[in-house]
C-alpha positions in Angstrom: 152.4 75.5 188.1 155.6 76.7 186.5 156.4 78.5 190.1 156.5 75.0 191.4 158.8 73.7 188.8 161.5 76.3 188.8 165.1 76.8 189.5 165.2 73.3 189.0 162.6 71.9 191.7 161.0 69.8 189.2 163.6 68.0 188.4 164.9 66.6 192.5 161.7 66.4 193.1 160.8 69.5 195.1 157.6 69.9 192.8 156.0 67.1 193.6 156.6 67.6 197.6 155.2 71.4 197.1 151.3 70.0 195.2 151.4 67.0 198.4 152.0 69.8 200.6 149.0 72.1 198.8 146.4 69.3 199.5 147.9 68.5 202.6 147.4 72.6 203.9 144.1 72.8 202.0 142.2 69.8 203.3 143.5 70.6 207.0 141.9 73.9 206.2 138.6 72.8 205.1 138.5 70.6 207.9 139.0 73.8 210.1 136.5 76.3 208.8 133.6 72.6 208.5 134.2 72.5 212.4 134.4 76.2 213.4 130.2 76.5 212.8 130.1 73.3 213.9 131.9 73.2 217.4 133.2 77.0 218.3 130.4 79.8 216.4 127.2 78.4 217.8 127.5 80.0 221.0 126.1 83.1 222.9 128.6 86.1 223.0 128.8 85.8 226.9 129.8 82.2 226.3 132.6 83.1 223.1 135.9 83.6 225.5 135.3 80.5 227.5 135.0 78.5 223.8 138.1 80.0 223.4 139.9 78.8 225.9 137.7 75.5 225.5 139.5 75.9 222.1 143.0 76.4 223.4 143.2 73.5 225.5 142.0 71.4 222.4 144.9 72.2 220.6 147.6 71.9 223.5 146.5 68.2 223.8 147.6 66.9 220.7 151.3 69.0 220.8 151.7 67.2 224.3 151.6 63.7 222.4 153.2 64.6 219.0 156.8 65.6 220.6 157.3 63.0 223.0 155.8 60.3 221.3 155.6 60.8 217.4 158.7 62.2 216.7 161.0 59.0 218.1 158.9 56.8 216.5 158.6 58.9 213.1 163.0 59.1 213.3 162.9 55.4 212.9 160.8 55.1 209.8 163.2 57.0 207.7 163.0 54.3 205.5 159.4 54.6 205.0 158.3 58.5 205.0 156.4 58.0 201.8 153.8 55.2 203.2 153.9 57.5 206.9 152.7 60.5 204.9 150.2 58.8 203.3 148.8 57.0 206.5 148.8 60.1 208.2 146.3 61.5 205.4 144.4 58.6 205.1 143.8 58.6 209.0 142.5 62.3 208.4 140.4 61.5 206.0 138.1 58.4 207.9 138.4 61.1 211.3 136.5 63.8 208.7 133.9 60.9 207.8 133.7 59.7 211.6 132.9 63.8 212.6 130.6 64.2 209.0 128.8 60.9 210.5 128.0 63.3 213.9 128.3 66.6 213.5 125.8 67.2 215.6 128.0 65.0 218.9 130.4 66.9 220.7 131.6 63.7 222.2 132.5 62.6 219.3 133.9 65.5 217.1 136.1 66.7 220.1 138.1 63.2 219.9 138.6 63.2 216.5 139.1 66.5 216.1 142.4 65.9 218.7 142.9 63.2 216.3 143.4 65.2 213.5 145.6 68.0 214.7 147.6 65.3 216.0 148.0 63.5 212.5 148.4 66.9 211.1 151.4 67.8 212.9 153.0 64.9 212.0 152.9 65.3 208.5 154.6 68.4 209.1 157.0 66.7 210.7 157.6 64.3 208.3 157.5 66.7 205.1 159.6 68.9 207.1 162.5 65.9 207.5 162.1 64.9 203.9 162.3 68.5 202.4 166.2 68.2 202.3 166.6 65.5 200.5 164.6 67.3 197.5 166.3 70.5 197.3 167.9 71.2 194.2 171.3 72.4 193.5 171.8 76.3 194.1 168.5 76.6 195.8 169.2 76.8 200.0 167.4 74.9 202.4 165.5 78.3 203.6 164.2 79.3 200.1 162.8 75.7 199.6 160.9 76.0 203.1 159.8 78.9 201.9 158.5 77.5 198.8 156.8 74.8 200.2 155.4 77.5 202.3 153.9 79.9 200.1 151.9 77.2 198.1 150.8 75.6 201.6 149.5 79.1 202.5 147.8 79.6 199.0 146.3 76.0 199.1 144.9 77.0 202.5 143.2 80.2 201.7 141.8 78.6 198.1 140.3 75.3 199.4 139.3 76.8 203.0 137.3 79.7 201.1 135.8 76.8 199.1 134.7 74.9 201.7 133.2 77.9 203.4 131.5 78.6 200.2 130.0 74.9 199.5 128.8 74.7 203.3 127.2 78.1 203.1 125.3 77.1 199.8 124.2 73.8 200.9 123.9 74.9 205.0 125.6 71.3 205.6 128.5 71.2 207.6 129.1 67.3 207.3 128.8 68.3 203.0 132.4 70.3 203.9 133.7 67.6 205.7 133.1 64.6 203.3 134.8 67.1 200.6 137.4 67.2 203.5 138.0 63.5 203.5 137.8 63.4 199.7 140.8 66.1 199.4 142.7 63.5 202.1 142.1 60.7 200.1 143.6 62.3 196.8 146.6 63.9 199.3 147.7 60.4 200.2 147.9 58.9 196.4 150.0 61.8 196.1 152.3 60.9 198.6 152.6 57.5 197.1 154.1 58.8 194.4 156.4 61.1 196.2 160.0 61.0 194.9 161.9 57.9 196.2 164.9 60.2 197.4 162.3 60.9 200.6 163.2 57.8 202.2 166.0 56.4 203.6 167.9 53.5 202.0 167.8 52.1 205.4 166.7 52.1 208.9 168.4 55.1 210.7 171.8 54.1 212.5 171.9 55.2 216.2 174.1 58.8 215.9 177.6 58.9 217.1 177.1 61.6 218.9 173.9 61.1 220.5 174.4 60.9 224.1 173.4 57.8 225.7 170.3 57.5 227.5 171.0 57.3 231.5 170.7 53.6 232.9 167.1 52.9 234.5 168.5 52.9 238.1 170.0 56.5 238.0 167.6 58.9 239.3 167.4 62.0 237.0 165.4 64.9 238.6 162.0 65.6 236.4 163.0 69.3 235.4 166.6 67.7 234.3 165.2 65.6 232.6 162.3 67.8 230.7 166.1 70.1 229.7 167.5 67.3 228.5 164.9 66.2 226.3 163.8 69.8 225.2 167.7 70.5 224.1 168.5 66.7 222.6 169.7 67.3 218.8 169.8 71.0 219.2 172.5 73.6 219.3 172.8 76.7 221.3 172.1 78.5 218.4 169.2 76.4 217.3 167.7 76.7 220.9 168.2 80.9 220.7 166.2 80.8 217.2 163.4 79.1 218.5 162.8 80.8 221.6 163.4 83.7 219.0 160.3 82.7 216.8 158.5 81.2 220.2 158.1 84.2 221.0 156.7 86.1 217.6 154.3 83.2 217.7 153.4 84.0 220.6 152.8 87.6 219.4 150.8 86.6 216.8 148.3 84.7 219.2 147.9 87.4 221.1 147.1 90.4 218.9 144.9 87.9 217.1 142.8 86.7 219.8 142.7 90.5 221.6 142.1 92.5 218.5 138.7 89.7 217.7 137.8 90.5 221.3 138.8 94.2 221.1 136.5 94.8 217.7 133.7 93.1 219.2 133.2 95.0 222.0 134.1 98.7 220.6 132.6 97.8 217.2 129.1 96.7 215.7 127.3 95.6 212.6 129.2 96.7 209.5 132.1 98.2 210.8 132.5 95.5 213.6 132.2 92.7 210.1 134.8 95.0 208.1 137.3 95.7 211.0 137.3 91.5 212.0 138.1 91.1 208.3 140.7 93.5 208.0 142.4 91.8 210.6 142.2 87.9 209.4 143.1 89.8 205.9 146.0 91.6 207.6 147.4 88.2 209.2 147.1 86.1 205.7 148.3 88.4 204.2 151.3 89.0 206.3 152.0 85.6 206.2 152.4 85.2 202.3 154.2 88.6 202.6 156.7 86.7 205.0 156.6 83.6 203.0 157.0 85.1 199.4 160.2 87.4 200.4 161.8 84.1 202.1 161.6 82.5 198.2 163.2 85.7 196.6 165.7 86.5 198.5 168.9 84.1 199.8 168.7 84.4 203.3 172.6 82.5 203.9 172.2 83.9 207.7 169.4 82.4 209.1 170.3 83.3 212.7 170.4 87.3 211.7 166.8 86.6 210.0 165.9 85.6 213.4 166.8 88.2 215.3 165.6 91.0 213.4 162.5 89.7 213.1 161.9 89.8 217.0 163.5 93.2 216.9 161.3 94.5 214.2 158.3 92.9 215.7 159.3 94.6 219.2 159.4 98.1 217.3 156.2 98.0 215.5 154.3 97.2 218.7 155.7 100.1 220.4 154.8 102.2 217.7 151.2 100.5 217.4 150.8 101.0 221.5 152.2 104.8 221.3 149.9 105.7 218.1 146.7 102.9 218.7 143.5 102.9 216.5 142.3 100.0 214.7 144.1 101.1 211.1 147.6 101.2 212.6 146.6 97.9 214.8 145.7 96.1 211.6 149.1 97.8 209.9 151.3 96.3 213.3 149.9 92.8 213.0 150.5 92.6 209.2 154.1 93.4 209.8 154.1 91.1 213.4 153.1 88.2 210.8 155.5 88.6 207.9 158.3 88.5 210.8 157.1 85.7 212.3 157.0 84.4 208.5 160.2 84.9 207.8 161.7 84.0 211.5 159.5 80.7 211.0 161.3 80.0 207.2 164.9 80.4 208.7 164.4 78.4 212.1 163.3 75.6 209.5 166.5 75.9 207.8 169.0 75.5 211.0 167.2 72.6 212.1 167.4 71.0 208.8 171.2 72.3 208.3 172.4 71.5 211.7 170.6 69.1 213.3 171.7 65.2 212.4 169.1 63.4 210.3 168.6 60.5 212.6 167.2 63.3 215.1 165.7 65.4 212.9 161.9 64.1 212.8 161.7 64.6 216.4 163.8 67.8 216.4 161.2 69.3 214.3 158.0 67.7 216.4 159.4 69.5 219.7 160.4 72.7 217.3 156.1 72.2 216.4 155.4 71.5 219.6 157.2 74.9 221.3 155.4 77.0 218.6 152.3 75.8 219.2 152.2 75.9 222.7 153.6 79.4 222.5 150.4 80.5 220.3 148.4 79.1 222.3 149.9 81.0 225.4 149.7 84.2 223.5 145.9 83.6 222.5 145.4 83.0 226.2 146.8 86.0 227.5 144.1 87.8 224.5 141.3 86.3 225.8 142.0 87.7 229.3 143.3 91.4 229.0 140.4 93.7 229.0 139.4 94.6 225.6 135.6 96.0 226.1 136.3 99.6 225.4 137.9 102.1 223.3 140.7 103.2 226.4 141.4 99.2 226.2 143.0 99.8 223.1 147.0 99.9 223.6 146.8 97.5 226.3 147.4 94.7 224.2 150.5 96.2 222.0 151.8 97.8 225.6 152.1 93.9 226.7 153.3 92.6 223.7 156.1 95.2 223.5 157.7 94.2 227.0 157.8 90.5 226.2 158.7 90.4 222.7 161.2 93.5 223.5 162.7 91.9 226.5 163.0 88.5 224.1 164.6 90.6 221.5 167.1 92.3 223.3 168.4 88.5 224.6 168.3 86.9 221.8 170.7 89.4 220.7 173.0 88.9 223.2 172.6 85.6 223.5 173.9 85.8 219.5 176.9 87.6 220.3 177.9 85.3 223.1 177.9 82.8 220.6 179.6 84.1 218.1 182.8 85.3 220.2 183.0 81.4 221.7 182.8 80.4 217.8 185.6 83.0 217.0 187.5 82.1 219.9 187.7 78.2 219.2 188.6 78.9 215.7 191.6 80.9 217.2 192.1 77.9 219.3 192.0 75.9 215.8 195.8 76.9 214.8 199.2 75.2 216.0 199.6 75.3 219.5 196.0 77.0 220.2 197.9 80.3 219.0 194.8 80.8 216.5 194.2 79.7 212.5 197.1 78.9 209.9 198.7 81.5 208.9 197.9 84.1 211.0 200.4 86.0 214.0 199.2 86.3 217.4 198.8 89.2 218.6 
């Protein structure tokens, strides 16, 4: 409790966004381990890797609706990010009584299910929008995130172990998910009394430099279009950052989803249980790693964060694929996930620095949307590489090296490019574009 209130959080208000944000994480994690026995861990092994997939189109569903759609309409409520919070918990909560009326009904639990991702993101939208409005003074945007983070990732492992505990006591899935809807409930008084700096005095203005939308009769092609929309509100820099953390998402799908696959077909029994636990362990744990460092230390360069996350990720996949057993496999993805920790925490903050508030609901909603879809790319590409035997091994860290390597050596590049345009228009700055006051041209 005094970690939340520190360095002056309790006082703007940070501390009471960080406990919102605990129930908020905790209950969307009890709603996920009710549903995995439910929905995902009945099946035969021959039928796991198609529930998988099953799984992965799920979860690309709701990502589809929440940029497009719920980040416009969540930029005009500005004004009323307190009651939007709430709702969006309150929805949660009567979709976890709807699924712990039918557990049993596919039909219905896959809706709602959709439903609650959906309202899930865009709470993380919305608290993601607020957050800089709450930080207090000498505290940067990226050490707030990852604040907020840290506790999130606490809440989840402490109320999702809970759950799994209460269900496997009582053998009652729908017990878990009225608890779920019970932890939503208390998640939306919270928000209620949310800080009253989290709204807008008023409706969001149009911004000044938003570019106009093209009149109805002027054909744009499709694949313009989809640009423009993808890139509205960013900067190149923003875009290079998340195509930076796209991709150690995507990394982190993939050696998830192979390495499951990978232990249960090399492994069995004890060993198969201990190495699957290592794993999840490894990726938590990584995680909270990531998260923890990005609240200790002042990251003022949150485009270098990015990049040598992707290149540190690249290196230690190499190493993994060159050296491969399962110890050095659970090592790589433990370091994979406090990069993409860390990458995640500092792509946060350049959306919240840079990006005008009247965009920035939606800005983070597409940022969501990118991640996810990237995750979910990764965990497809795990699901189909061979992982039945030991000689399988390294195939998965060969791949992942190429893609997050060829990534990494852009993004640095792409960095540099950037930053000799920046220098040169600040030489263009001075009298006469001969380069800043004060200075003689050479």
């Amino acid at each position: 409790i005094r970690a939340s209130k520190a360095d002056g959080a309790h006082e703007s208000g940070l501390t009471a966004l960080i406990w919102n944000q605990v129930l908020s994480y905790g209950t969307d994690a009890m709603i996920t381990v009710a549903l995995a026995g439910t929905v995902f861990f009945g099946a035969s092994s021959h039928a796991q890797r198609g529930n998988v997939l099953l799984y992965l189109l799920i979860t690309m569903a709701p990502f589809a609706v929440v940029a497009p759609i719920i980040g416009p309409v969540l930029d005009r409520f500005q004004h009323g990010r307190r009651w939007t919070m709430a709702a969006t918990a309150i929805g949660r909560g009567v979709l976890a009584l709807i699924m712990a009326d039918h557990s049993s009904e596919l039909l219905v639990l896959y809706p709602c299910a959709l439903g609650s991702l959906v309202l899930s993101k865009a709470y993380v939208v919305l608290r993601a929008a607020a957050a800089p409005r709450l930080v207090p003074r000498g505290m940067s945007l990226t050490e707030a995130n990852a604040r907020l983070s840290i506790f999130g990732l606490g809440s989840t492992l402490v109320l999702g172990g809970f759950v799994g505990l209460v269900i496997k006591l009582t053998g009652s899935y729908s017990t878990g998910l009225v608890l779920s809807a019970i932890g939503f409930g208390t998640c939306a008084f919270f928000a209620f009394r949310l800080p009253s700096q989290v709204d807008s005095a008023t409706p969001a203005p149009v911004h000044p430099g938003e570019a106009p939308r093209p009149p109805a009769q002027h054909q744009v092609p499709p694949l313009e279009r989809l640009r423009t929309w993808a890139q509205r509100g960013f900067e190149p820099h923003i875009v290079t950052a998340l195509q930076a953390e796209s991709v150690l998402r995507l990394l982190s799908g993939l050696l998830t989803i192979y390495l499951a696959f990978y232990i249960e077909g090399t492994a069995h029994g004890f060993q198969a249980a201990a190495e699957l636990a290592a794993v999840i362990a490894a990726a938590g744990v990584g995680n909270i790693v990531g998260t923890a460092i990005g609240t200790k230390v002042k990251l003022h360069q949150p485009e270098r964060v990015v990049s040598v996350s992707t290149i540190v990720a690249a290196l230690t996949c190499l190493i993994v694929a060159l050296a491969f057993d399962v110890t050095f496999a659970v090592a790589g993805i433990l370091i994979a996930m406090v990069a993409n920790a860390l990458s995640k925490i500092a792509l946060d903050a350049l959306i919240q620095r840079d990006v005008p508030e009247t965009l920035r609901s939606s800005a983070f909603a597409r940022s969501e949307t990118f991640l996810q879809l990237s995750w979910v790319l990764g965990a497809a590409i795990g699901v189909v590489l061979p992982s039945s035997s030991r000689g399988d091994g390294p195939i998965g860290f060969w791949v992942a090296t190429a893609v997050v390597g060829t990534v990494a050596v852009l993004v640095v590049l792409r960095q540099r490019v950037l930053a000799a345009d920046r220098a040169r228009r600040a030489w263009g700055d001075g009298p006469h574009g001969t380069g800043p006051v004060g200075e003689v041209p050479r």
